[in-house]
PLY file of the C-alpha trace (Angstrom):
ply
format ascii 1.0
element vertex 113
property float x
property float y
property float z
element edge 112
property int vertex1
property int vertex2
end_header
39.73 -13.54 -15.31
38.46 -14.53 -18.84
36.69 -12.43 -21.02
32.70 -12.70 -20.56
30.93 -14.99 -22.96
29.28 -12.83 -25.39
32.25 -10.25 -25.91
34.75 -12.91 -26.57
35.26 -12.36 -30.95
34.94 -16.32 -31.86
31.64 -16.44 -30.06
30.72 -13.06 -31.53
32.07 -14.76 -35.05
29.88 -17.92 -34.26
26.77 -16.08 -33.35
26.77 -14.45 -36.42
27.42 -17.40 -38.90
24.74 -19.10 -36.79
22.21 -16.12 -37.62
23.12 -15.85 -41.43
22.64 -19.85 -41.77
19.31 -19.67 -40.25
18.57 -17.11 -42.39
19.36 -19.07 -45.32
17.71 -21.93 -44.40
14.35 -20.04 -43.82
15.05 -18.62 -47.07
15.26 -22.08 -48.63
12.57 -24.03 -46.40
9.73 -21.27 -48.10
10.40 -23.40 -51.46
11.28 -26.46 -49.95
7.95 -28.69 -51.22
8.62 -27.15 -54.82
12.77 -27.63 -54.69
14.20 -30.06 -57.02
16.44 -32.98 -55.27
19.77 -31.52 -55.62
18.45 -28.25 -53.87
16.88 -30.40 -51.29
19.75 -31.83 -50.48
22.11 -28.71 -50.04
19.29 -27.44 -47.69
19.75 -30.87 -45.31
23.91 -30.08 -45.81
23.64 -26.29 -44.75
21.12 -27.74 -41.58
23.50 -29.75 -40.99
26.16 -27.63 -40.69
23.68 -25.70 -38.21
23.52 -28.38 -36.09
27.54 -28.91 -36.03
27.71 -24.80 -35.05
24.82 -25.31 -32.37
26.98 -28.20 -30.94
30.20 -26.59 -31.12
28.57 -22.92 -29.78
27.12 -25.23 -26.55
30.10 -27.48 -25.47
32.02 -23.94 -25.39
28.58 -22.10 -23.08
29.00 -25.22 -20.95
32.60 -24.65 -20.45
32.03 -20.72 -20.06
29.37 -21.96 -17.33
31.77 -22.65 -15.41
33.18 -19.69 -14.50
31.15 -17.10 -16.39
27.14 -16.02 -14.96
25.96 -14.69 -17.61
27.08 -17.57 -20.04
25.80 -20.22 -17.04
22.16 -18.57 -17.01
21.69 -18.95 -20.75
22.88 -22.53 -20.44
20.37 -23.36 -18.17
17.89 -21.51 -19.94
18.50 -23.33 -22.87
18.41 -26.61 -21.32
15.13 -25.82 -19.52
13.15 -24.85 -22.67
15.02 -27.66 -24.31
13.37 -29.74 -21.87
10.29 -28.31 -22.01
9.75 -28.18 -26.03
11.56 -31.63 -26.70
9.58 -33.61 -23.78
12.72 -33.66 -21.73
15.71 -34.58 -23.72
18.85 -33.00 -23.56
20.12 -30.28 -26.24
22.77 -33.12 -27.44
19.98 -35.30 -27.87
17.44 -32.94 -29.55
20.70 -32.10 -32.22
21.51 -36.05 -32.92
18.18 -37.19 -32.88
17.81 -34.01 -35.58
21.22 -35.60 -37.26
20.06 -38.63 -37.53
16.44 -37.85 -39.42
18.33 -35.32 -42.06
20.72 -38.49 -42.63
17.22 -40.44 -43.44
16.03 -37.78 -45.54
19.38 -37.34 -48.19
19.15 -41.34 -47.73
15.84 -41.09 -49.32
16.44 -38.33 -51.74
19.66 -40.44 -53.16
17.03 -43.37 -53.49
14.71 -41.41 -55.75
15.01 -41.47 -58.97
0 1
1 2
2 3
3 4
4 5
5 6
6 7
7 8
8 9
9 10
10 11
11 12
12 13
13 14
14 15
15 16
16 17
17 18
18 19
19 20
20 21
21 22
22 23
23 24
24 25
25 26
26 27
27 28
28 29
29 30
30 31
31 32
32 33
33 34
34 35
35 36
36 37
37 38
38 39
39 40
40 41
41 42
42 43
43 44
44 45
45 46
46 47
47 48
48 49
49 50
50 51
51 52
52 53
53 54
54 55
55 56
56 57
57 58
58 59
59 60
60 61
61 62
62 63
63 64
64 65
65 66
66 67
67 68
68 69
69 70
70 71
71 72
72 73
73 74
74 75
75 76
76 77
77 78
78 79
79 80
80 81
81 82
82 83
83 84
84 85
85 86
86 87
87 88
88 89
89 90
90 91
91 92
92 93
93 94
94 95
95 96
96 97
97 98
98 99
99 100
100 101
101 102
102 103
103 104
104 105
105 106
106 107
107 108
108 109
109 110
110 111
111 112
């Protein structure tokens, strides 16, 4: 038998890093309008490496769903308000689709002047 979802130490770990990025990042996104380019652009890198945790934290819930409840209820309650607040895409959509408009932004930030 494996060790439930949320009591496993690298999901503990993850949850945690998770929680202090966002943290950060609301930190950062109060100043955002006022934030000079270079500080604009370490806020898209740290959301970015958000996304890459959110990614990493659901491939591992999805494998956990398979054998774990408790980790195969929050997967599906993820997915349905995923659904439901993203017009119903998937969570890997939602996170590439975010990817891809942070990649737009730096593009346009390295185009300024």
């Amino acid at each position: 038998m494996t060790q439930p979802f949320y009591e496993s130490d690298v999901i503990k770990e993850e949850l945690e890093n998770m929680q202090q990025l966002y943290k950060d990042l609301y930190d950062l996104s109060v100043r955002f309008p006022l934030m000079k380019k270079e500080d604009k652009k370490l806020h898209i890198v740290k959301t970015l490496e958000l996304i890459a945790k959110q990614k990493i934290f659901y491939g591992r819930l999805c494998l956990m769903a398979l054998e774990d409840e408790e980790a195969a209820e929050v997967k599906i309650r993820i997915d349905q308000m995923t659904q439901i607040y993203s017009g119903g895409k998937q969570i890997q959509e939602v996170l590439e689709d975010m990817e891809k408009r942070l990649h737009s932004w730096r593009r346009e930030l390295d185009a300024t002047k």
